[in-house]
N, C-alpha and C positions, 0 to 999 in steps of 0.2 A: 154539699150542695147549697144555694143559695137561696133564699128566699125571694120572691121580686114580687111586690105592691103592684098592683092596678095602675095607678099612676109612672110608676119606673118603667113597666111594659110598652106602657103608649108612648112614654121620651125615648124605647130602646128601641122602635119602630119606629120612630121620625128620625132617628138618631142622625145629627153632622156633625157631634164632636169627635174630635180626632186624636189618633192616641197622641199620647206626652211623648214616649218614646223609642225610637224603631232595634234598642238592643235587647237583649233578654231582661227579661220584669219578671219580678215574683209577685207585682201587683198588677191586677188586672186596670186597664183603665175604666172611669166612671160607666161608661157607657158603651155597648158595641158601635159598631159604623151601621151594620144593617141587622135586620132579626127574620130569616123567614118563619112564617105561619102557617105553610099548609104543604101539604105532602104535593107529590107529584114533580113537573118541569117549571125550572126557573130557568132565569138569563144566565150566562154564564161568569162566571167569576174572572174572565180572558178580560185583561187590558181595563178593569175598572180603574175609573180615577180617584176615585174616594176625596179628592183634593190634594193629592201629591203632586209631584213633579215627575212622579215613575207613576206605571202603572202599577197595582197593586198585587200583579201575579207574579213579579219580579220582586217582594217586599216578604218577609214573615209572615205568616198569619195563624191566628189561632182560633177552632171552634168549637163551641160546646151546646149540646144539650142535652135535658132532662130526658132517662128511660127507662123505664119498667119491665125487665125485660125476664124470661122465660125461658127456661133452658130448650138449648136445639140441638138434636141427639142427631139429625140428619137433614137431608135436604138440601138446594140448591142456597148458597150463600145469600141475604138478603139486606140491598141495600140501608145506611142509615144515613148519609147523604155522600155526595158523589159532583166533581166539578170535570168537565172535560169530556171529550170524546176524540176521536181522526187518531194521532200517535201519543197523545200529552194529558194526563191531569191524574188525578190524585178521588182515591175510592176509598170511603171509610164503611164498612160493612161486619156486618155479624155471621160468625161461620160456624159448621158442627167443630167440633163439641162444643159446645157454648162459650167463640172464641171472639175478640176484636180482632181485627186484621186493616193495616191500616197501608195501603201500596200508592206509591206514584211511580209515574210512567213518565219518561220523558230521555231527548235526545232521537227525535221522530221515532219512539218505540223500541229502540233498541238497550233501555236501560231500566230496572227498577229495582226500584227501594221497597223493603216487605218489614213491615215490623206488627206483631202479633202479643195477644194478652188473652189466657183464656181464663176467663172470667171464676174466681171464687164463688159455690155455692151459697156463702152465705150474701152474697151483694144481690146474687140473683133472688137469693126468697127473700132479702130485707127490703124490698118496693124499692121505689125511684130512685135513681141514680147519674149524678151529674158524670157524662163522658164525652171525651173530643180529643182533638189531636193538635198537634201544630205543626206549623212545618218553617221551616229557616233555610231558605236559599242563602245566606251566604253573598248579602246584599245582589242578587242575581247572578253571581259566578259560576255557577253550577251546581258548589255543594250541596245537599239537601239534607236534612238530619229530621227527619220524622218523629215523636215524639207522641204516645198515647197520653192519655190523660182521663184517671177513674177517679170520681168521689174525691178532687184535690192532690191527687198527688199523682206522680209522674211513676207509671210502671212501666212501660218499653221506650229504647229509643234506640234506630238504626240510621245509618246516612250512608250514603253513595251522590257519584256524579252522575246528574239527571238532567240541566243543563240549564236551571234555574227555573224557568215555569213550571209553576203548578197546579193552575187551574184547568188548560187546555183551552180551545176557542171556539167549541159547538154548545154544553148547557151544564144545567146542574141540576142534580133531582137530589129531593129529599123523600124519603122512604118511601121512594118507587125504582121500578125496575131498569138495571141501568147498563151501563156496559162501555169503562175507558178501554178503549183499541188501540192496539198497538202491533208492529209489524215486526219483523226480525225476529228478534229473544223471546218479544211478548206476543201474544196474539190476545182475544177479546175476554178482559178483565169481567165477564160478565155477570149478573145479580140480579134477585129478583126482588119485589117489592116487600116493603121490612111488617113480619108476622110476627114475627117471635117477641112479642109486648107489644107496648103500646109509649108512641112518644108524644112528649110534654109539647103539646102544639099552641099553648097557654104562654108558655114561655120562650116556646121556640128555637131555631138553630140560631146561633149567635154567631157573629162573625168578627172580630178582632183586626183588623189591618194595620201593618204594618209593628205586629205584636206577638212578639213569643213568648208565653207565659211558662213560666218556670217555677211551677207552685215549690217552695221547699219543704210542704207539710210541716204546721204546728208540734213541735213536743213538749205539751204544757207540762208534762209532769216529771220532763228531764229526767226519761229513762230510755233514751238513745234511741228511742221507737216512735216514728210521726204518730201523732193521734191519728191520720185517716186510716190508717192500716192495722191501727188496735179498733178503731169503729166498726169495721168488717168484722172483726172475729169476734171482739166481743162488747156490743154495741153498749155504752153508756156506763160501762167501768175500763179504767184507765190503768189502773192498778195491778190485772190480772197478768197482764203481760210485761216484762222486764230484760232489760240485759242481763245474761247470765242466770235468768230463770227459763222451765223447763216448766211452762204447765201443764202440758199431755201425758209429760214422764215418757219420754220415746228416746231419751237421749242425742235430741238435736236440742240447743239452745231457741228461745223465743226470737232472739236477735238473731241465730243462725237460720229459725225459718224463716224469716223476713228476707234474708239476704236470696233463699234458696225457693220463695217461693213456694213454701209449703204449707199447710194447715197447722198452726200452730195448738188448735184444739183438737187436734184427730191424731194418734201416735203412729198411724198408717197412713198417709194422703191418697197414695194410690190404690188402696185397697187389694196390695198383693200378698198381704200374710207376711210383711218384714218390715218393722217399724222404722220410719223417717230415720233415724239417727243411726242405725246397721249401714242404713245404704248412704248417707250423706256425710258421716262426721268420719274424718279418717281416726280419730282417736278413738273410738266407741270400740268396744272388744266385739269381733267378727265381721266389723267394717267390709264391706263389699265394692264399696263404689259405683253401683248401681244408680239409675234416675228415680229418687224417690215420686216423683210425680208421673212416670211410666211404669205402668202392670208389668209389661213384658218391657224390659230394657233394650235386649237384643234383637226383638221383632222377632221371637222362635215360633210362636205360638203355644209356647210354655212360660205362667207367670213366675216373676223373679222367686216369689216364694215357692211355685213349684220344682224349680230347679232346684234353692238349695233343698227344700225340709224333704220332697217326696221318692218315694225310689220307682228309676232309677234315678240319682240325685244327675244334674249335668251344669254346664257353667253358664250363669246367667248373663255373662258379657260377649258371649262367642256364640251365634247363629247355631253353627255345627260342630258339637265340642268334637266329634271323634274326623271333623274333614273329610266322612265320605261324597258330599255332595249333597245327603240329605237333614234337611235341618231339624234339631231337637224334637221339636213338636213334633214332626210326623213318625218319627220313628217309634215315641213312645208312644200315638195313635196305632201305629201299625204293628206293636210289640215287638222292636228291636232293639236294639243298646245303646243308647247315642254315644256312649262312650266310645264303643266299637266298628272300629270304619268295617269290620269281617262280615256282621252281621246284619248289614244293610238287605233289603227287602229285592227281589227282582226286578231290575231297572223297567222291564215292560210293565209292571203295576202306575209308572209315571207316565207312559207313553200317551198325551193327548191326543197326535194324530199324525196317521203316516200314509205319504202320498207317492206312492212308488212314482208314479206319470207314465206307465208302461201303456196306459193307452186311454182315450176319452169315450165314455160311456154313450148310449142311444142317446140321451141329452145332451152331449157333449161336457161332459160332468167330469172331473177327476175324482174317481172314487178315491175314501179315504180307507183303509187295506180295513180298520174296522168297521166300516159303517155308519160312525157318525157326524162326520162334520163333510162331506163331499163337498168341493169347491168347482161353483158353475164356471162352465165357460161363457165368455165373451168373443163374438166374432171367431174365435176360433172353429178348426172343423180338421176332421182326419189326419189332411197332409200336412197339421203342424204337430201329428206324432211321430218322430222322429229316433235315429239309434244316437242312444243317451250315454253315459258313464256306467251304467250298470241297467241293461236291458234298451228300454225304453227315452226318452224324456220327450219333454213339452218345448219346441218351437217359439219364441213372441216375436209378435210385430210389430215396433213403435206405428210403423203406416197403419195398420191394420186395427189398432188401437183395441191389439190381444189381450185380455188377461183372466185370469182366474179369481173368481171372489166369493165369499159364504156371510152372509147376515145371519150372527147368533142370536140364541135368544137368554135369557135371565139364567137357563141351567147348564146352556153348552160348558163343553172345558175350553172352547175358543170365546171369543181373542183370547191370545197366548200371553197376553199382558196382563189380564185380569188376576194371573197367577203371580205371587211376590217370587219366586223363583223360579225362572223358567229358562228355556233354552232352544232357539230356532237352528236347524242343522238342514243343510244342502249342497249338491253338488250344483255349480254355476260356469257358465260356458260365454260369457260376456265379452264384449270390447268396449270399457267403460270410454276411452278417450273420443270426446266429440259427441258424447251422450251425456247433457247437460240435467242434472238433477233428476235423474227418472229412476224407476222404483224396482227393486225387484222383488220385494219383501213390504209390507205397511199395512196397520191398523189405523183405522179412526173411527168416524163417524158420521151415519146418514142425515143427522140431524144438525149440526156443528163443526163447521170447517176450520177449528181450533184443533183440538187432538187429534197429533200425528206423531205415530213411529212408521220409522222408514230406515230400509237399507235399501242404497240405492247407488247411484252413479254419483261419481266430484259433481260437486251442486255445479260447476262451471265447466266443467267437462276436460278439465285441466290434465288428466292422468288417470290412470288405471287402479289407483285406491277405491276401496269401500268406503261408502257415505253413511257415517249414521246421523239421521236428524232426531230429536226428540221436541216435543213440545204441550204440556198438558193443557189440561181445561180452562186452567186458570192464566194463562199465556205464558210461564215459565220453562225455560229453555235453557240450556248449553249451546245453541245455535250446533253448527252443520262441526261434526269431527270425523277426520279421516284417520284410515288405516295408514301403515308404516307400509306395509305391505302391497302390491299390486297385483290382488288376484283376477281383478279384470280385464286380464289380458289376451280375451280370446282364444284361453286354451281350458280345459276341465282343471278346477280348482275346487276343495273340502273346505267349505265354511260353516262356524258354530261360532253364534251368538250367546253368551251365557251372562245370565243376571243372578246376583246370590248377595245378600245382603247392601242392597244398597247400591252394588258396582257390578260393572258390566265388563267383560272380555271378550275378546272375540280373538278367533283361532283362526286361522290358514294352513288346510294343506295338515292340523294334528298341531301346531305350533302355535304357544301364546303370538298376539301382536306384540308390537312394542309399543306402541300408542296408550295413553292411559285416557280410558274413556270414565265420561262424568257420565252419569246416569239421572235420569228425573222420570218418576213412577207417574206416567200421563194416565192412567188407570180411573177412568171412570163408569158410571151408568150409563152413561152415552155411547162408550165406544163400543162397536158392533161389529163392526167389517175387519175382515182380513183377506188377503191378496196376495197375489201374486203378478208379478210382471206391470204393474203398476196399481193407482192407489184410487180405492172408491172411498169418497166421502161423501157428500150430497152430489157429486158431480163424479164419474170419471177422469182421470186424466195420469200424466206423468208416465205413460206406456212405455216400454223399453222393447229393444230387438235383443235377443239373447236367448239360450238353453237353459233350463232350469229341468234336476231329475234329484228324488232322493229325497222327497224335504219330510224332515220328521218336528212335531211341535212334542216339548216335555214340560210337566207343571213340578220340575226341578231341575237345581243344578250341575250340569255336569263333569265331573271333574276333568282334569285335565287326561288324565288313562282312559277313560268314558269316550270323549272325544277322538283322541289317537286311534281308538279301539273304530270307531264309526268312520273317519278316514280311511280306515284300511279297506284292503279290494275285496274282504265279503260282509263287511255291512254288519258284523258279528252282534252289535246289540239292540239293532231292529229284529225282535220273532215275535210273530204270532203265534200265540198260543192257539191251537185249535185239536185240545183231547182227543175227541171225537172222530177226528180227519174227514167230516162231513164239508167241509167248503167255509163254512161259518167260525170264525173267531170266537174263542169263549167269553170275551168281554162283550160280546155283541149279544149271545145268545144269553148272558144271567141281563143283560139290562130290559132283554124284552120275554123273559119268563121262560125261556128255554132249556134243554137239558143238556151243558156241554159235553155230557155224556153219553149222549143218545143221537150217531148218527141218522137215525130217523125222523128225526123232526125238520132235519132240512130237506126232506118232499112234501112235507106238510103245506097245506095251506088254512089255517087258523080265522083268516076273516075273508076268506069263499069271494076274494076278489079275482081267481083264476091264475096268481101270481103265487108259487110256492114261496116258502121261508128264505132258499136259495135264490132266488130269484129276487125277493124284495132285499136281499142283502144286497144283491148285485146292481139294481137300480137306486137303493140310496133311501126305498119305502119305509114305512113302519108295518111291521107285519101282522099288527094287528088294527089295523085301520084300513077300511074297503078304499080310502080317499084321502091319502094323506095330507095333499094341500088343500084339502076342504073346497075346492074348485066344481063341484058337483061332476 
């Protein structure tokens, strides 16, 4: 980090000299072009002239400043400055877990560039710290190659074609709340104003034009290792770290954690009970090949070290070692074998919610067969219960702008996304063709018209395939993918949606697709809503005409027999358990202190609102609440 006099600050604020050179430099020039001071909204960096012959959004540029920064274990991402808004510009911001994240947007929104650095504990407790980015258009061509930059030297760099700008042409805010938007792939980049430290407003954000700095980090001591990256770990000796020395003793090299991103003073970085060098160095005897800087490498929710050292022991690279559908973690939560696909737990224990649609309740409600998540009607009424695929089903009407939808709260098992493995399954009665982009299935949110999962109709109305859109909080998308398959053809079709590691499948009818869908986990604190027959977010809309019967939600994956099995004509792995045979579901009656073995409790009436136990099962109440929605 740099020093800057009183005098050099006030020449970096009047600044008009201009860099020397517009290729990569490892020296910065004398002086920036401009320095802001103060937090909040500037002009935007769109179409400055700086004194070129271009404008300088179409030029290299590089920015830095001073920051003291605090680790962030959660929370909304918060700006540390930010150029652009409409479909175009470039966000450089601080995210959980105490990460950089440096994104441009560009190509009217339909493109970005993400490159990320999460930050070393010791930068964070060692006080202030020079960070910035830069960005190289590729003299305006389009290329962009984004480039972090900590404490002098260059940690991430990613590039894609974004279409050369990268300011954007509405503003720029420095450590206030911000938000580049984008349409298509991306939707709204958004950020709140920067908490997590405190930035050097003394020194400022510095602005570089027409400069890409390419620090190479000093190694004064010619041991293959930059000085800024021994300053981290061990501030003011130079000595302690070496090529071909090991000073943790974890068996990765000093030089190998550098490459790998590791702590080179901690023989564990990630803190899962197997040192750096097990899981990183293929020569190290019991080499695993694990992420030394991930607890759980496979996302099981068993740490690497619990897989290998604990019993049951299971494979730390593979989700579900034994491929019954249930992954590691829950199995040994629920004392079963993961090794063993036999000894898997009763698929009803996964059941989040099941909506036979055999008919809509006094509210017009679709009860959910347990109790818990019942999905209101809209517009709907009687004559759109209709004879279904197995009893019953639900009627919609694009005119009529029908649907079903439930706002969760912090504990539901809904949205079905919230779940890392989940599975939406129904029977669908459609005529996709000429029904442009409308929903039969989607989650988002009341508050934020970003996060959306949808299966739905050809966003164009092109054909009879299924639509999956995805798009998280952060605007990141696969944009719209279709099925191989055309189950929207106006006749009763078995679809199941399954997500299991990362990827998504989706069945017709008991049979994989042939489609390979990309997956993006849009899962946030924001998403609330889930639907049916089209998509509530702050707004209504996207209503579809079509049958919908049968829809069960599962917070695991189903395998492919699971599926077959729930295609078939009796529905064999939807049962409610109900010991008792009082009316009441056992899941229902242990959540709200009942005795699944006691068909007498469901005449009861427990909070003397004149509604029995049956009864408030059957409208959707809490049975111990005189007032469940608190409506006096």
């Amino acid at each position: 980090m740099k020093n800057l006099t009183f005098s050099k600050i006030l020449l970096m604020a009047l600044a008009c000299i201009l860099p020397v050179a517009a290729e990569d430099t490892i020296e910065l020039p004398d002086s920036p072009n401009l320095v802001l001071s103060t937090t909040g909204a500037h002009p935007t960096f769109h179409q400055r002239n700086d004194g070129f012959e271009q404008n300088s959004d179409v030029l290299d540029a590089t920015f830095l400043i001073d920051v003291d920064f605090l680790d962030k274990i959660e929370g909304q991402r918060e700006t540390i400055f930010e150029t652009g808004a409409g479909t175009i510009g470039t966000s450089f911001v601080y995210e959980e877990p105490s990460t950089l994240v440096l994104r441009s947007v560009g190509n009217g929104g339909l493109a970005l560039v993400t490159a990320s650095y999460a930050l070393p504990q010791p930068v964070i407790e060692g006080g202030e710290v020079e960070v910035g980015f830069t960005v190289d258009v590729d003299d305006g061509n389009g290329l962009q190659a984004l480039s972090i930059i900590v404490d002098g030297g260059v940690v991430e760099t990613q590039s894609g074609t974004t279409g050369g700008d990268w300011s954007g042409g509405d503003g720029a805010r420095l450590g206030a709340a911000g938000g580049v938007t984008g349409n298509g792939a991306n939707g709204t980049l958004a950020s709140s104003a920067f908490t997590s430290g405190t930035l050097n407003l003394t020194n400022g954000l510095r602005f570089y034009a027409n400069t890409r700095w390419v620090p190479v980090g000093n190694d004064s001591d010619n041991d293959g290792l930059p000085d800024w990256w021994e300053q981290i770990y061990t501030p003011g000796d130079l000595d302690e770290l070496t090529t071909g020395g090991d000073a943790d003793g974890d068996g990765l090299s000093d030089d190998a954690e550098f490459a790998a991103d590791t702590n080179p003073m901690l023989n564990d970085t990630d803190d899962d009970g197997l040192t750096d060098g097990i899981e990183a160095d293929p020569t190290e005897i019991g080499y695993l090949g694990t992420n030394p800087l991930e607890a759980d490498s496979d996302g099981d929710g068993r740490s690497d070290g619990a897989e290998v050292n604990d019993v049951p022991t299971s494979d730390p690279l593979d989700r579900d070692s034994d491929d019954d559908g249930v992954v590691d973690g829950i199995e040994v939560l629920q004392g079963t074998d993961p090794n063993d696909a036999a000894s898997r737990s009763d698929l009803g224990e996964f059941l989040v919610a099941y909506y036979p649609l055999d008919r809509l309740g006094a509210g017009l409600e679709a009860p959910d067969a347990f109790g818990f998540h019942h999905l209101i009607g809209t517009n709907l009424d009687q004559t759109d219960v209709i004879t279904g695929q197995d009893g019953n089903a639900i009627s919609f009407d694009a005119e009529k702008r029908t649907m079903l939808t439930r706002t969760s709260g912090a504990d539901d098992g809904l949205p079905v996304s919230r779940h890392p493995e989940h599975s939406i399954v129904m029977w669908v009665n459609v005529k996709g063709t000429g029904q442009n982009n409308l929903s039969l299935f989607s989650e988002g949110s009341l508050t934020e018209n970003t996060s959306r999962y949808n299966l739905g109709t050809h966003n164009t109305g092109a054909n009879d395939s299924l639509d999956l859109y995805l798009r998280a909080a952060d605007g990141s998308s696969p944009n719209h993918q279709y099925s191989t398959a055309t189950p929207l053809d106006g006749t009763w079709h078995h679809i199941a949606w399954v997500v299991a590691g990362g990827e998504a499948t989706l069945y017709v009818d008991g049979i994989a697709d042939a489609s390979d869908f990309t997956w993006v986990d849009l899962y946030s604190d924001s998403v609330n809503a889930t639907s049916l027959g089209g998509i509530q977010r702050s707004l209504k809309s996207e209503w579809m005409t079509g049958k919908i019967d049968e829809v069960s939600f599962w917070n695991l994956a189903l395998t492919a027999a699971d599926v077959a099995a729930l295609a078939s004509a009796d529905n064999a792995l939807v049962v409610i358990d109900d010991a008792d045979s009082d009316g009441l579901p056992d899941a229902w009656e242990k959540k709200f202190g009942l005795d699944p073995s006691n068909a007498g409790d469901a005449a009861l009436d427990g909070d003397n609102d004149s509604l029995s136990n049956l009864q408030e099962f059957a409208a959707g109440t809490h049975p111990a609440l005189q007032d469940t929605d608190g409506d006096g």
